[in-house]
OpenMM code with the backbone's topology and positions (N, CA, C; nanometers):
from openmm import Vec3, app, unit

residues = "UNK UNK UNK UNK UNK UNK UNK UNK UNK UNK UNK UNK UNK UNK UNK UNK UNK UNK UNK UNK UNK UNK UNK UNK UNK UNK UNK UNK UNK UNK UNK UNK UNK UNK UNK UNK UNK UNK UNK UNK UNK UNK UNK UNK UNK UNK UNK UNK UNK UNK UNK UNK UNK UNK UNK UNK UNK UNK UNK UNK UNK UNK UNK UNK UNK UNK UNK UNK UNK UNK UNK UNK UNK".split()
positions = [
    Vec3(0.0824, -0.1183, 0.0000),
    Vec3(0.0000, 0.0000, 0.0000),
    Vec3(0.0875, 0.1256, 0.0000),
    Vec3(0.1777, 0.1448, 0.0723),
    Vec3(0.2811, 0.2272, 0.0717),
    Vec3(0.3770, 0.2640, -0.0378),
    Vec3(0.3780, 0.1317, -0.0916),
    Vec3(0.4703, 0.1595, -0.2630),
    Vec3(0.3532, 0.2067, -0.3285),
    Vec3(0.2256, 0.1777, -0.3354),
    Vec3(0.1600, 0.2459, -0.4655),
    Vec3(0.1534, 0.4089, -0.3850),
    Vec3(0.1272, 0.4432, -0.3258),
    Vec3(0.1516, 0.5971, -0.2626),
    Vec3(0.2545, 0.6527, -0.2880),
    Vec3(0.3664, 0.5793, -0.2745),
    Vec3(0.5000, 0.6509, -0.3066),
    Vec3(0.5250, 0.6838, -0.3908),
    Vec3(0.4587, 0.5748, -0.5362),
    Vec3(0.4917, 0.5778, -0.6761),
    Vec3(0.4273, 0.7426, -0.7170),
    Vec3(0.2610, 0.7096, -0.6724),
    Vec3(0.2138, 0.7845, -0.7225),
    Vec3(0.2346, 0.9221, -0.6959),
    Vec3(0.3099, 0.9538, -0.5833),
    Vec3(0.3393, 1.0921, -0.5391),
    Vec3(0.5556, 1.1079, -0.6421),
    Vec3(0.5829, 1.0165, -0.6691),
    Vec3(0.7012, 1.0436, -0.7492),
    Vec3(0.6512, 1.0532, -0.8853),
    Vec3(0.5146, 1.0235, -0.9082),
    Vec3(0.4716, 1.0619, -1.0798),
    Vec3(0.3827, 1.1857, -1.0898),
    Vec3(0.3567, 1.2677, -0.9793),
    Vec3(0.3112, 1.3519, -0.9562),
    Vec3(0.4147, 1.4710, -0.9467),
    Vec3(0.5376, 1.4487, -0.8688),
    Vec3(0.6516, 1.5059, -0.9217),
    Vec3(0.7424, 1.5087, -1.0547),
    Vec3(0.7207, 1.3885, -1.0624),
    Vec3(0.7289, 1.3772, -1.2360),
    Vec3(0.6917, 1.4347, -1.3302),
    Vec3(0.5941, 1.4662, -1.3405),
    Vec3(0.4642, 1.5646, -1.4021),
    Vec3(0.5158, 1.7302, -1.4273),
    Vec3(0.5416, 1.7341, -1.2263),
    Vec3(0.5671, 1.8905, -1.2344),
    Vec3(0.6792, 1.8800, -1.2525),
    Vec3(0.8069, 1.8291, -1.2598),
    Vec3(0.9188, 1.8466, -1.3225),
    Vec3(0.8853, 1.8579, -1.3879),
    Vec3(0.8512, 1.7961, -1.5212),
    Vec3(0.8370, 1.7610, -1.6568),
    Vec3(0.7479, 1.8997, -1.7145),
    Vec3(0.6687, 1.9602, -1.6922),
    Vec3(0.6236, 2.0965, -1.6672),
    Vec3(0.7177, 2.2348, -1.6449),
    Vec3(0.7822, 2.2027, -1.5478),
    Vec3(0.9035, 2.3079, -1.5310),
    Vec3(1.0147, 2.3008, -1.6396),
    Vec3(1.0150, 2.1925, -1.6779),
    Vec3(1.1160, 2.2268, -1.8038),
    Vec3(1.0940, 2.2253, -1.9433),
    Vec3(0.9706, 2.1763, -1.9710),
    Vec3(0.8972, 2.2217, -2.0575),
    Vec3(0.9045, 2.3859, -2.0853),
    Vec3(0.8504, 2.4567, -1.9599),
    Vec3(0.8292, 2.5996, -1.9509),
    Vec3(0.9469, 2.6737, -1.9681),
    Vec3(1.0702, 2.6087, -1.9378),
    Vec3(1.2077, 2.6934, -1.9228),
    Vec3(1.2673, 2.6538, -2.0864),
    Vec3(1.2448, 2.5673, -2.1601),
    Vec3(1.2836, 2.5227, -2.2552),
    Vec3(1.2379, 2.6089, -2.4166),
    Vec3(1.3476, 2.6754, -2.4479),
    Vec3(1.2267, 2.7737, -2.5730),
    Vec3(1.2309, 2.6875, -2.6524),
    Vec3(1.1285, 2.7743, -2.6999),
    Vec3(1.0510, 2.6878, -2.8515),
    Vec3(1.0421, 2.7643, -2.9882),
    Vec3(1.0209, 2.7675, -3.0861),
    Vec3(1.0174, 2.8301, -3.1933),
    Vec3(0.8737, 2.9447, -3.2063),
    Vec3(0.7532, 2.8953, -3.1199),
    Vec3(0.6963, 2.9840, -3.1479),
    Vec3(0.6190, 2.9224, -2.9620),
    Vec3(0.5363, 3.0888, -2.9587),
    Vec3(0.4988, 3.0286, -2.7997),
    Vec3(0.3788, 2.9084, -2.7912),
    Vec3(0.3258, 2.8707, -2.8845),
    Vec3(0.2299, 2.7728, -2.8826),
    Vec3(0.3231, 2.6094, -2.8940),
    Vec3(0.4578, 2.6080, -2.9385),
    Vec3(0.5074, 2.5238, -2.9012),
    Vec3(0.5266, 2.4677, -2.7869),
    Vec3(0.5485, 2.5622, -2.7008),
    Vec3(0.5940, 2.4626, -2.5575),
    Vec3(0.4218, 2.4880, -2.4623),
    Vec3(0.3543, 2.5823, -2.5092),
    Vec3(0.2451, 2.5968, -2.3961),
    Vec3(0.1356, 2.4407, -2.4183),
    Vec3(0.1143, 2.4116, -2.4872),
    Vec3(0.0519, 2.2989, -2.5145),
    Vec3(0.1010, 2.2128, -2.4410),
    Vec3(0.2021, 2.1159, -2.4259),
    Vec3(0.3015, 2.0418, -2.3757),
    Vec3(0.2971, 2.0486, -2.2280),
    Vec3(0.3170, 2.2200, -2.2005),
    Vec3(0.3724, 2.2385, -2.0821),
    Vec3(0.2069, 2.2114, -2.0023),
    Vec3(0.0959, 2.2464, -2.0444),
    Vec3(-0.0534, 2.2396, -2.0088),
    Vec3(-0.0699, 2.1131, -1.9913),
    Vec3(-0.0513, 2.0382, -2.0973),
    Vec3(-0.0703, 1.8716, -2.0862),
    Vec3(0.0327, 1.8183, -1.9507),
    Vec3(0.0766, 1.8602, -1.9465),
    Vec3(0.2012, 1.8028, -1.8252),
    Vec3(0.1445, 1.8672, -1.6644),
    Vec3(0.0922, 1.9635, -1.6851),
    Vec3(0.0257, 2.0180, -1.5279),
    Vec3(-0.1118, 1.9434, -1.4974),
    Vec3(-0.2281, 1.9331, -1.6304),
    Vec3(-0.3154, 1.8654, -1.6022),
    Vec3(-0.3120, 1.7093, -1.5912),
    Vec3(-0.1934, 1.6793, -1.5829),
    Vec3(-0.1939, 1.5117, -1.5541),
    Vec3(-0.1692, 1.5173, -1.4357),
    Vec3(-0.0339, 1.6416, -1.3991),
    Vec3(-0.0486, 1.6855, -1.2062),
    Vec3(-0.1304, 1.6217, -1.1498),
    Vec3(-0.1750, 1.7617, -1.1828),
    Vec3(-0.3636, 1.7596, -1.1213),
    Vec3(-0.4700, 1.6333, -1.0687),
    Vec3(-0.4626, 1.5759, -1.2482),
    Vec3(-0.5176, 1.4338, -1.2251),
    Vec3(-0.4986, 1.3153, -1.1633),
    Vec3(-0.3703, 1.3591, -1.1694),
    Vec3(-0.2656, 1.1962, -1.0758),
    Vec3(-0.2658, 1.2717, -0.9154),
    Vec3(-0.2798, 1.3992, -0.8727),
    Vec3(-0.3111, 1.4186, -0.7544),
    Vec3(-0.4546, 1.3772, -0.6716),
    Vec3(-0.5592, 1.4462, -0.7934),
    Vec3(-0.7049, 1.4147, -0.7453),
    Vec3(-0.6673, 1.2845, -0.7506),
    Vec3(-0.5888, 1.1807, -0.8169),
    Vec3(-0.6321, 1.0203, -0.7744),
    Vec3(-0.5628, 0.9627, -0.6906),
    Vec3(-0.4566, 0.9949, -0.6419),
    Vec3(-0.3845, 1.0132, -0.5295),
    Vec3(-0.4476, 1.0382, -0.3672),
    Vec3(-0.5160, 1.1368, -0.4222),
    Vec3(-0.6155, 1.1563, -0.2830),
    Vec3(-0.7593, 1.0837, -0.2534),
    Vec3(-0.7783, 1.0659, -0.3982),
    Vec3(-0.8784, 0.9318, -0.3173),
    Vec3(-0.8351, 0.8104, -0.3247),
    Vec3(-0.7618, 0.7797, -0.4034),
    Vec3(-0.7241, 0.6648, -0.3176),
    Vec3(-0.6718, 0.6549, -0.1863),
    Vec3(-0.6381, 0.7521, -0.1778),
    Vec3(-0.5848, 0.7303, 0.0291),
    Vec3(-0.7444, 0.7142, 0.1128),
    Vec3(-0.8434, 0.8038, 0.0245),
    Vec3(-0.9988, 0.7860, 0.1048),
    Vec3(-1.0132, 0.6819, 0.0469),
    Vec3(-1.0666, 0.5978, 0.0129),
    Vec3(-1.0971, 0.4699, -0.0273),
    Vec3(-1.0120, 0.3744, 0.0573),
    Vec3(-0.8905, 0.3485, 0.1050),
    Vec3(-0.8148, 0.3321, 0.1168),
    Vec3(-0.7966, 0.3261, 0.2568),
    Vec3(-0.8617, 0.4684, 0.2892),
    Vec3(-0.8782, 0.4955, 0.4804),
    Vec3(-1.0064, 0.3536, 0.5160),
    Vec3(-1.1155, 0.4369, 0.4099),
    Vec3(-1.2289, 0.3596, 0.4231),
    Vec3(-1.2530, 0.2345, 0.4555),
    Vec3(-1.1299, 0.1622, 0.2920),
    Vec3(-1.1990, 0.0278, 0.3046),
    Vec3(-1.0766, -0.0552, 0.4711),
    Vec3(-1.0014, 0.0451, 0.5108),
    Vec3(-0.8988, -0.0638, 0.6448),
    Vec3(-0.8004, -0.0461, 0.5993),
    Vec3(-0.7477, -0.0414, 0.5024),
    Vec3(-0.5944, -0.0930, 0.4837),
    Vec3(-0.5064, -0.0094, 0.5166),
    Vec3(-0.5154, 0.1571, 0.5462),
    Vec3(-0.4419, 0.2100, 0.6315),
    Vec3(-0.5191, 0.2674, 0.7508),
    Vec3(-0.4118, 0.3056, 0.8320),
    Vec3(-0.4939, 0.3369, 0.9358),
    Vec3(-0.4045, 0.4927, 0.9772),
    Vec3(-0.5125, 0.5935, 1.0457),
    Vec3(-0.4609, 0.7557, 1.0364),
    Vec3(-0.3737, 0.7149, 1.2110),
    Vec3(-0.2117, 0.7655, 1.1555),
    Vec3(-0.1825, 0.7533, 1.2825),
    Vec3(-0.1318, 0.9448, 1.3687),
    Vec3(-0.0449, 0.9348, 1.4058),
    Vec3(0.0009, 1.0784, 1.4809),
    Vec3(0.1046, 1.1127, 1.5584),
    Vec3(0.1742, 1.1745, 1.5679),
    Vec3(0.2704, 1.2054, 1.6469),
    Vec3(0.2785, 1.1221, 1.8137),
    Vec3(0.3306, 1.0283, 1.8245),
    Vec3(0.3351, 1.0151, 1.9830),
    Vec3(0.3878, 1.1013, 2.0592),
    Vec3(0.2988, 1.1326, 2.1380),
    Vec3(0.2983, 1.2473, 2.2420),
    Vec3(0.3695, 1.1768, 2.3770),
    Vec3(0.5174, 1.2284, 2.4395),
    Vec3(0.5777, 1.2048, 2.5286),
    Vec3(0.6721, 1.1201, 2.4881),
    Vec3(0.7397, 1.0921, 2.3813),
    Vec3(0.8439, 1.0067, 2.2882),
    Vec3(0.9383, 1.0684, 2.3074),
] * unit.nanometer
topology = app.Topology()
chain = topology.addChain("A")
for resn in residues:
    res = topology.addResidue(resn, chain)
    for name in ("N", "CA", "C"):
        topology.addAtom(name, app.Element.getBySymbol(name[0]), res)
């Protein structure tokens, strides 16, 4: 459960890397890289919104459980 969380938060960084250098990277005209660089934030996005429910689904169905700082450690 922990590796698919991990993955999915390193392809979520993936994304926004892949976005940031898109954006820093010129292009021949500005519709070259903005397309690219758009497609690369809205997968962000998407791989975040699914990221976060799967942790609710996830809370839901048991398989993790919300823990917290031990207090007096």
């Amino acid at each position: 459960m922990k590796t698919i969380i991990v993955v999915m938060l390193v392809a979520v960084l993936g994304a926004l890397a892949s976005a940031g250098l898109l954006m820093l990277r010129k292009g021949r005209a500005p519709d070259d890289t903005n397309r690219p660089m758009a497609r690369a934030l809205a997968l962000r996005v998407a791989l975040s919104i699914a990221l976060f429910l799967f942790v609710l689904l996830s809370w839901y169905m048991g398989w993790v459980k919300p823990g917290g700082v031990p207090i007096g450690s």
